[in-house]
C-alpha positions as CSV (number, residue, x, y, z in Angstrom):
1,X,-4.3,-14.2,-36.6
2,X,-5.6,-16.9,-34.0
3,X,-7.8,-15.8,-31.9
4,X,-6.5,-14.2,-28.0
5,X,-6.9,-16.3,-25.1
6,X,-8.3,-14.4,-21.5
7,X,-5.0,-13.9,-20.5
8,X,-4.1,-12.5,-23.5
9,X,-6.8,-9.8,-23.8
10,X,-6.4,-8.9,-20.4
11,X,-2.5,-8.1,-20.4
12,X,-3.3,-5.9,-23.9
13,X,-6.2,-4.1,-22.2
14,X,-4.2,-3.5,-19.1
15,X,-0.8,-2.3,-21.2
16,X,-3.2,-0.1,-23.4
17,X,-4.1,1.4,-20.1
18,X,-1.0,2.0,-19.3
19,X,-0.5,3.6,-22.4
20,X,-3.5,5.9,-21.8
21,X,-2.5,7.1,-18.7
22,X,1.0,8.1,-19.6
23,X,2.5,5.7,-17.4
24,X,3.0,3.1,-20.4
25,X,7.5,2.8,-20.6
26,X,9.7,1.7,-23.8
27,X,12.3,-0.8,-22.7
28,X,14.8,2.4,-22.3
29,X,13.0,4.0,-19.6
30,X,11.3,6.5,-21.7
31,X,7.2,7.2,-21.7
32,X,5.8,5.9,-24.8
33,X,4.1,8.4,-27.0
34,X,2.9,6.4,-29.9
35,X,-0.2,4.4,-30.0
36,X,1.1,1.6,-32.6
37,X,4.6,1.7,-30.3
38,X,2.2,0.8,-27.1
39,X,0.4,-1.8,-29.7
40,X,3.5,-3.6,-30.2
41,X,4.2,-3.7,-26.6
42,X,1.1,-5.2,-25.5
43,X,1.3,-7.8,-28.0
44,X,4.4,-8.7,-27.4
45,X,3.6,-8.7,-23.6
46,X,0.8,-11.0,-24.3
47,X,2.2,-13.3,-26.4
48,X,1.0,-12.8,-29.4
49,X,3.2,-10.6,-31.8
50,X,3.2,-12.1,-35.1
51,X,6.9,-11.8,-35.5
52,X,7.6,-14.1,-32.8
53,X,8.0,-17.7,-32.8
54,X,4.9,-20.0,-30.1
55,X,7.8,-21.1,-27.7
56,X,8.9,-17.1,-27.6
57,X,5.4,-15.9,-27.2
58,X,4.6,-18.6,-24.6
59,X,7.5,-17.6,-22.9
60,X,6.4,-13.9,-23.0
61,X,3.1,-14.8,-21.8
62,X,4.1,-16.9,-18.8
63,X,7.0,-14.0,-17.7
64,X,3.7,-11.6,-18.0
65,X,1.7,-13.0,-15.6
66,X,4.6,-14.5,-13.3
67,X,5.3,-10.5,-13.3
68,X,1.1,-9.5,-12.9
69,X,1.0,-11.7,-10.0
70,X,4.0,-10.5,-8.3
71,X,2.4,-6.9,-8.2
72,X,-0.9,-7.8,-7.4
73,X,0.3,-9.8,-4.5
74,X,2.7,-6.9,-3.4
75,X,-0.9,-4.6,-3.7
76,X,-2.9,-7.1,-1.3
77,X,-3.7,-5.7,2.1
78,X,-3.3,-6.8,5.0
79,X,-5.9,-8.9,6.4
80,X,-7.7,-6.8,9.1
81,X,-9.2,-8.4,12.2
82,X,-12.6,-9.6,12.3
83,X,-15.2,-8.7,15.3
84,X,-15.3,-11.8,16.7
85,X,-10.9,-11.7,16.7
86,X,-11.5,-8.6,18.7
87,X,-13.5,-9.4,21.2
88,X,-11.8,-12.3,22.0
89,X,-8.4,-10.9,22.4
90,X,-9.9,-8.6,24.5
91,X,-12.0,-11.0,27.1
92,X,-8.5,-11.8,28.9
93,X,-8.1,-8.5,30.1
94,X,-10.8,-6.0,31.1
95,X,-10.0,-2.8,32.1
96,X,-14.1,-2.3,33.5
97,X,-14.5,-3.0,37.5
């Protein structure tokens, strides 16, 4: 087997996670109880299952991270105000005598 790429490792370490946690799901809904089950999963997630053709585990890969990204940039907070920000804002209106 070829060796994984970054991207590759990183969606197996974080489905194996998953997996660890209890919060790893089969494509029915259900909580996956078996580690070779949560092997194939990350694999396949990756993009690298050996039973899959390169165009189908490209396309697995790139739906992957289309998917990572969407959730990490759901997770981001929002951007807080800096000191400077503040202090300006409040220079217009001073409530000291």
């Amino acid at each position: 087997m070829p060796k994984q790429s970054p991207a590759q490792k990183k969606t197996v370490e974080r489905v194996m996670h998953e997996y660890k946690h209890g919060e790893l799901q089969s494509g029915s809904g259900k909580k996956v109880k078996k580690r070779k089950q949560a092997v194939a999963i990350a694999l396949k997630e990756a993009g690298s299952s050996k039973n899959a053709s390169k165009s189908e585990n490209k396309r697995n890969l790139a739906k992957t991270r289309k998917k990572e990204s969407d959730q990490t940039a759901k997770a981001k907070p929002a951007k807080k105000r800096t000191a400077a920000k503040r202090s300006a804002a409040g220079k217009g209106t001073s409530s000291r005598s």
